[in-house]
C-alpha positions in Angstrom: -5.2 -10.7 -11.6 -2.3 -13.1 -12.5 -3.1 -12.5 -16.4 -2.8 -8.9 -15.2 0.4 -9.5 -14.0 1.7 -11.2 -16.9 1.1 -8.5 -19.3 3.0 -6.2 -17.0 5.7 -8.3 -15.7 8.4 -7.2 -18.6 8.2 -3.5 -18.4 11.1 -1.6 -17.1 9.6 0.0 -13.9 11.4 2.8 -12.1 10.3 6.0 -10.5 9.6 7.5 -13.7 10.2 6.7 -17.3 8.4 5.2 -19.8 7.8 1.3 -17.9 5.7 3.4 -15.5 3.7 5.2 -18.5 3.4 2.1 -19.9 2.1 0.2 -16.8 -0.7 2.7 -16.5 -1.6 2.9 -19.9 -2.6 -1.2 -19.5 -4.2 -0.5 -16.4 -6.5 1.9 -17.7 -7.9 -0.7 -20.4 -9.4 -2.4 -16.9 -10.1 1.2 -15.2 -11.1 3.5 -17.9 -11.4 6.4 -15.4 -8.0 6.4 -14.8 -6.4 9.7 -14.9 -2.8 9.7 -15.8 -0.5 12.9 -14.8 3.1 14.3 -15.4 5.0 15.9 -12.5 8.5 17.7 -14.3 11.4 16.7 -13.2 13.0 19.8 -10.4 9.4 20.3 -8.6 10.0 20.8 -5.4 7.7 18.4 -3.1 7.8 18.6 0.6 11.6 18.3 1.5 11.8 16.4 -1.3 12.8 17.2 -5.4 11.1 15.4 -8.1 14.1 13.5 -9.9 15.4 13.5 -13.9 13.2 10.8 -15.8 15.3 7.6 -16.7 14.9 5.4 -19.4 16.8 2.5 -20.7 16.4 0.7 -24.1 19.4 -1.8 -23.9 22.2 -3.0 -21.4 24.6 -6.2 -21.4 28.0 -6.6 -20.4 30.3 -8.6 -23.3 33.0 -11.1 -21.7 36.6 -11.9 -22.8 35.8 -14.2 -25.1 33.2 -11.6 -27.0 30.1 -13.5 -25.8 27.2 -11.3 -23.9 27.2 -12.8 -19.8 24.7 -10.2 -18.8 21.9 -9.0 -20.8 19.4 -6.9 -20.0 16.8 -8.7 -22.8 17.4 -11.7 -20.2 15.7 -10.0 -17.2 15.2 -6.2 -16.4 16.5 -7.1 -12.5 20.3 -7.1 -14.5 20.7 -3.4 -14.4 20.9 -1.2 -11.0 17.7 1.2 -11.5 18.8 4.8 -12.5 22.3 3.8 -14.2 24.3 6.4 -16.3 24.8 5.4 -19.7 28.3 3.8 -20.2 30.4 2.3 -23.5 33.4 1.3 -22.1 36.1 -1.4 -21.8 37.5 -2.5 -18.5 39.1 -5.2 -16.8 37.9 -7.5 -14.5 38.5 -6.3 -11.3 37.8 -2.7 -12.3 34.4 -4.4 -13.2 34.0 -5.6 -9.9 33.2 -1.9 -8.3 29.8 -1.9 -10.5 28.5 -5.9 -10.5 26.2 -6.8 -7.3 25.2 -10.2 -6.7 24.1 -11.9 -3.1 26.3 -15.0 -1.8 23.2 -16.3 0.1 21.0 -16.5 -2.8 23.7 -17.8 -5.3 20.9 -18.1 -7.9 18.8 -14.9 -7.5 19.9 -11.3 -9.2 19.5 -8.8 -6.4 17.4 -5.7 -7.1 19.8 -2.7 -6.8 18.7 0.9 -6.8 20.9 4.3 -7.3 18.0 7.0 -7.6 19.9 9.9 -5.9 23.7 8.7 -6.5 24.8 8.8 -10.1 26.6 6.0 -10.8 25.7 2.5 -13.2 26.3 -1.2 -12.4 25.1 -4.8 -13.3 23.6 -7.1 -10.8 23.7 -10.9 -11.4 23.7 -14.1 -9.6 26.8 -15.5 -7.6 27.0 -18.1 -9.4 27.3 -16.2 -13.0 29.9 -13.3 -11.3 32.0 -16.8 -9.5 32.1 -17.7 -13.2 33.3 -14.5 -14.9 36.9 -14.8 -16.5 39.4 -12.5 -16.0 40.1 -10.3 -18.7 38.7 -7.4 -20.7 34.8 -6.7 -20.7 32.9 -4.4 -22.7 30.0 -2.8 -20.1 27.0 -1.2 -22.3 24.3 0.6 -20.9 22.0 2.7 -23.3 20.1 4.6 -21.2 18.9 8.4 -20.6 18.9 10.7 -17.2 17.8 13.8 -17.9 15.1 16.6 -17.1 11.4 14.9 -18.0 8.7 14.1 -15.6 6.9 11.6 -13.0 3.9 9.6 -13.8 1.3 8.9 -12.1 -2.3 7.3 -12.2 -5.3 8.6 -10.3 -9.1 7.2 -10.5 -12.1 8.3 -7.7 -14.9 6.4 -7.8 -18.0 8.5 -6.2 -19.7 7.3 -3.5 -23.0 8.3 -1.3 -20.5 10.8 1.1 -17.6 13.0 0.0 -15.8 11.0 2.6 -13.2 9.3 1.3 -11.3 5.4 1.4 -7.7 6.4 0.3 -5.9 3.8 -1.3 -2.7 3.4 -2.8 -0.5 1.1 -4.4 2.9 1.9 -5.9 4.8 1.3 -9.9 8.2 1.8 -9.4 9.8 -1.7 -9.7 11.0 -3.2 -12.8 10.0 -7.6 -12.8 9.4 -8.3 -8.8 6.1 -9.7 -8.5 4.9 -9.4 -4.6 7.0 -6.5 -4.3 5.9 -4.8 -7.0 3.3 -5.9 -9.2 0.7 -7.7 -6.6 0.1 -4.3 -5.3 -1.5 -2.4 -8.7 -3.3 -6.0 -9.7 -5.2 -6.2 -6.5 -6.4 -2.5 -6.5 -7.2 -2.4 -10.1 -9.4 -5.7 -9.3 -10.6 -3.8 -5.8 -11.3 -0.9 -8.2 -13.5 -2.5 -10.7 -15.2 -4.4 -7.9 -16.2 -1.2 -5.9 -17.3 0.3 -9.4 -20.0 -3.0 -9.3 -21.5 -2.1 -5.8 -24.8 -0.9 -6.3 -24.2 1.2 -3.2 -21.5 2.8 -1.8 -21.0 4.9 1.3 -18.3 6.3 0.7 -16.2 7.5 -2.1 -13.1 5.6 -3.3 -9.7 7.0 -4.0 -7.0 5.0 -5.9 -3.5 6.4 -6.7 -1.0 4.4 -8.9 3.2 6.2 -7.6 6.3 5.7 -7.8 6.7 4.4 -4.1 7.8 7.5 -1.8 8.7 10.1 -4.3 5.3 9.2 -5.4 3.6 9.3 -2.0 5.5 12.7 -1.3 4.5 14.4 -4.3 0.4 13.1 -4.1 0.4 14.6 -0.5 2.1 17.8 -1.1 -0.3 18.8 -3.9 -3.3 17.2 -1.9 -3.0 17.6 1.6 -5.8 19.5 2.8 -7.9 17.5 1.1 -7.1 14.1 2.3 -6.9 15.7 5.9 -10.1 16.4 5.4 -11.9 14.0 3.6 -9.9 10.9 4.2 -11.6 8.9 6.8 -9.6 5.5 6.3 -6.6 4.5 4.0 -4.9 1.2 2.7 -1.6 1.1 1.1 -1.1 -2.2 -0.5 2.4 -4.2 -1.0 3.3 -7.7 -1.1 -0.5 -9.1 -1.7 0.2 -11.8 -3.8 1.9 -14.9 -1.9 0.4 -17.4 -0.1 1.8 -16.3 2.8 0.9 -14.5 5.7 -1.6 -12.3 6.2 -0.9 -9.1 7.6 -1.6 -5.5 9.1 0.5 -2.8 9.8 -1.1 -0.4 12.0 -1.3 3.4 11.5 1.0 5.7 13.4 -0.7 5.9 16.0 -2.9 2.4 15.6 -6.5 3.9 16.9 -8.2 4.5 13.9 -11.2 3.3 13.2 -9.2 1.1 10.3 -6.8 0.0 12.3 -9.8 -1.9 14.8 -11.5 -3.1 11.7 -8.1 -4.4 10.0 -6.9 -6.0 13.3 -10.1 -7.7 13.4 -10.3 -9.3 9.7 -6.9 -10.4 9.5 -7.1 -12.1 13.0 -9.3 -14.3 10.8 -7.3 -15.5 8.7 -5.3 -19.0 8.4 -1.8 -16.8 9.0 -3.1 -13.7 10.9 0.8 -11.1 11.6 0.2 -7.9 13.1 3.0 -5.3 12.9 3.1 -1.9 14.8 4.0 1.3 12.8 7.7 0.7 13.9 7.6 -1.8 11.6 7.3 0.5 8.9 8.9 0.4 5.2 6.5 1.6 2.5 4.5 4.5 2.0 2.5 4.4 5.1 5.9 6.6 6.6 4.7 9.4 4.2 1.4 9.1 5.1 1.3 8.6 8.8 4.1 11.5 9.2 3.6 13.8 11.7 1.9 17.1 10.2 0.5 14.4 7.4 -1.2 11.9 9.8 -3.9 9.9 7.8 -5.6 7.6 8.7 -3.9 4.8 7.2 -3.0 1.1 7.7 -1.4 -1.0 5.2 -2.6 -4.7 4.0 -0.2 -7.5 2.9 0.3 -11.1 2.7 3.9 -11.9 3.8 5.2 -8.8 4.7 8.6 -6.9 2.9 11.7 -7.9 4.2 9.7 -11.2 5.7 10.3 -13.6 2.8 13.3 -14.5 1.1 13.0 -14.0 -2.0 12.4 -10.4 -1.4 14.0 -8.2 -3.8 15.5 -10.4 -6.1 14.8 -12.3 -9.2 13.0 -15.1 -7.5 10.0 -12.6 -6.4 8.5 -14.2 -9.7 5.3 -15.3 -11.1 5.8 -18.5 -9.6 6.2 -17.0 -6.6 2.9 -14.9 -6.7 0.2 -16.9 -7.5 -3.7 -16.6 -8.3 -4.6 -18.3 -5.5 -2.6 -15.8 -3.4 -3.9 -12.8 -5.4 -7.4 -13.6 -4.6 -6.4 -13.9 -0.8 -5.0 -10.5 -1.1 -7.6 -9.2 -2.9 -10.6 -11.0 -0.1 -8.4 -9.2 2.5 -9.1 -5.9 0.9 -12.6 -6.4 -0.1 -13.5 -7.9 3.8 -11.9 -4.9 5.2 -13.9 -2.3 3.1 -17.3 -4.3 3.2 -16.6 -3.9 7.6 -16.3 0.1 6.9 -19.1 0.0 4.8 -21.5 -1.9 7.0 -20.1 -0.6 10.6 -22.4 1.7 12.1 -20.7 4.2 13.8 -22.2 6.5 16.7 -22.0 10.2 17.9 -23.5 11.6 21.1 -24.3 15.2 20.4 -24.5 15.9 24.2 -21.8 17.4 26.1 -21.3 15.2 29.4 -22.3 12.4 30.5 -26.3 13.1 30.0 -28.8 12.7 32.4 -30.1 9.3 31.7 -33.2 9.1 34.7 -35.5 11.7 33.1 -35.4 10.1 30.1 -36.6 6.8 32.2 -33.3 4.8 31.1 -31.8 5.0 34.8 -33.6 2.9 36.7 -33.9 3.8 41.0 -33.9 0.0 41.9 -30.3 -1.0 41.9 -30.1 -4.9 41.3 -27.3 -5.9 39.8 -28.6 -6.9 36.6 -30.6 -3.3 36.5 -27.5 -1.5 37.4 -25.4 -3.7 34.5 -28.0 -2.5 32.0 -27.5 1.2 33.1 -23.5 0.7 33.0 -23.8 -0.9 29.8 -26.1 2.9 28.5 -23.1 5.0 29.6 -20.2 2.6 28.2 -21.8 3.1 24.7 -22.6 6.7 25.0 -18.5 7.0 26.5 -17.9 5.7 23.2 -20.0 7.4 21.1 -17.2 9.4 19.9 -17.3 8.6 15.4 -14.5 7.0 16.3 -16.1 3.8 18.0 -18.4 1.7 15.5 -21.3 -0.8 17.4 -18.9 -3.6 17.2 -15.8 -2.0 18.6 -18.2 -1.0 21.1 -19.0 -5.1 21.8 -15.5 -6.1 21.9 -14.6 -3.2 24.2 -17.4 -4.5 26.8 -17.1 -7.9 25.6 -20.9 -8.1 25.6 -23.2 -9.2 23.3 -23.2 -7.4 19.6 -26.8 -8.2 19.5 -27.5 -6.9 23.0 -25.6 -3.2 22.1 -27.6 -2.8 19.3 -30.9 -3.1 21.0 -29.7 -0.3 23.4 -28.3 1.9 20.7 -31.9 1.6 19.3 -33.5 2.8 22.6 -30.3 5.4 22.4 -31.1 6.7 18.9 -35.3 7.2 19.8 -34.3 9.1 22.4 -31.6 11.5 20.4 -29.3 10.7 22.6 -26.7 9.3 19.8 -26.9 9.8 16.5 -25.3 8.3 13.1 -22.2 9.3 11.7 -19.4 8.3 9.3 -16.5 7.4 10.9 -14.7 10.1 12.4 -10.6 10.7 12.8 -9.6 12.0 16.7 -5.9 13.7 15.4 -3.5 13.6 18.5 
């Protein structure tokens, strides 16, 4: 996964452009499946319009004395993501308005975005814009913004059931490492190791966007069929640290995901569990109301959490293999729970009638009468929402001890097997 990285650490990310095509293009030497698709530039998606394609081939800003201070060759953070192209001279304090830099990391470059505002600008550290000279600079930015198209990647791996694991990852950042490129090397590795199971239950789902834009555009041309095929969803961001490990819970943090992620990151060395409020990736597209999946996203040390967050020190250095595979073990223990959970349905409408089946007992010690409680707590939560062991923790009995009386459930057809179900509010 770090190799992985490496190769795609120098490509110019944004929401579209050719550092995206490129980025998918590698991934699909590791995921031959992967389908790679164009959405133009003016499609209208949800509230939302698909923007002009940007590319940039060269940048660098030339000082008074005629030597280059900035340079995009240097480091693709340098350059504020969607700038117009400029030629121009100007002095120093009319530079000012377009340089961006962070006094409280005087050696990172922030990472500076204008997708929806034209404009263009060079971001550096403090300490190079405390530095600068006055006098005359040259800014160059060769770069396009015009009509073109979005890219992204799509690969479904088929499983026993058309129900669906969603998962998604996003390609939009240009050299970030947690924030950007920890994300697309864990699924691709999650990817090829779901391919490898000799069964699967369900089928698998991987999407490759630009993040939002992206999210927004996947949903409004598949809706309906997520809604109803998705039955549990991951989006993945800042995997790669050694960090934290963390969960942020669906919308409305009752899905059968959100018991079984709770419960394997509570495991971990550095367990952090966030609500939805919490929110900051694509999990707000798809937990919006009217959208609603059911899905919870998976990170190590969350965005926003760590600082080197957006900015040039989100490196290679600070992602590391042995934080990769913690990522990716977080991922494959939460998928290996859905797969193995067994999850129960009672196909009778009521509370049934347990004595003529013999399982209600007339003598009421209290032992008998736990037994008989113990009957009706699992068939209350024989919903396809509940699985045997969220069943366990909910009665705080046993796991061994519900499953011999979902046996004597099952032979008497009062429950029944079933994928996991989602319960919409």
């Amino acid at each position: 996964m770090h190799s992985l990285a490496q190769r795609l650490w120098p490509f110019p990310r944004s929401l579209t452009g050719n550092g995206v095509r490129r980025t998918l293009q590698v991934l699909g030497e590791y995921l031959p499946s992967l389908s790679v698709h164009e959405v133009p530039s003016g499609t209208e998606v949800l509230d939302w319009v698909v923007p002009d394609e940007w590319n940039i081939s060269e940048a660098y800003l030339i000082g008074p004395d005629g030597e280059r201070v900035i340079d995009f060759a240097d480091s693709n953070v340098h350059i504020v993501s969607y700038s117009e192209p400029v030629d121009l001279e100007l002095s120093l304090d009319d530079l000012q308005a377009h340089l961006h830099s962070d006094p409280e990391l005087p050696d990172a470059i922030p990472y500076v975005t204008s997708y929806y505002n034209r404009t263009w600008g060079f971001c550096l550290t403090q300490k190079q814009r405390d530095a600068l000279a006055p006098g005359m600079y040259r800014a160059v930015i060769r770069s396009t913004l015009e009509p073109g198209s979005m890219t992204y990647g799509e690969l479904v791996i088929p499983g026993e059931s058309t129900d669906e694991v969603f998962i998604s990852t996003y390609v939009c950042h240009p050299s970030l490492a947690n924030n950007e490129l920890s994300g697309p090397v864990v699924a691709t590795a999650i990817a090829r190791w779901v391919m490898s199971l000799d069964n699967r239950k369900f089928t698998y789902r991987f999407v490759f966007i630009p993040e939002t834009i992206g999210a927004v555009t996947y949903i409004d041309s598949h809706l309906e069929h997520l809604r109803k095929h998705v039955i549990a969803g991951f989006n993945l961001t800042c995997i790669g640290d050694e960090g934290d490990y963390s969960y942020l819970a669906s919308r409305h943090g009752k899905t059968p995901l959100d018991r079984i992620a709770r419960r394997v990151v509570e495991k971990t060395p550095r367990p952090v569990i966030y609500s939805f409020v919490d929110r900051g990736s694509d999990e707000r597209q798809y937990c919006a109301p009217g959208v609603d999946l059911p899905l919870v996203s998976l990170m190590r040390t969350r965005y926003g959490k760590f600082p080197e967050y957006h900015t040039s020190l989100d490196n290679l250095e600070f992602v590391t293999p042995a934080g990769l595979q913690g990522g990716f073990e977080l991922v494959r223990d939460c998928i290996l729970d859905l797969e193995n959970s067994v999850y129960l349905f009672t196909p009778i409408k009521g509370e049934p009638q347990l004595g003529k089946r013999g399982l209600y007992h007339t003598m009421h010690a209290r032992t008998v009468a736990d037994e008989v409680l113990l009957r009706t707590h699992i068939l209350a939560y024989s919903d396809g929402a509940h699985s045997v062991t969220d069943i366990a923790e909910l009665t705080a009995r046993p796991q061994e001890e519900i499953e011999i009386l979902v046996s004597e459930l099952l032979d008497h057809g009062l429950v029944e097997q079933v994928n996991p179900r989602v319960v919409r509010n």
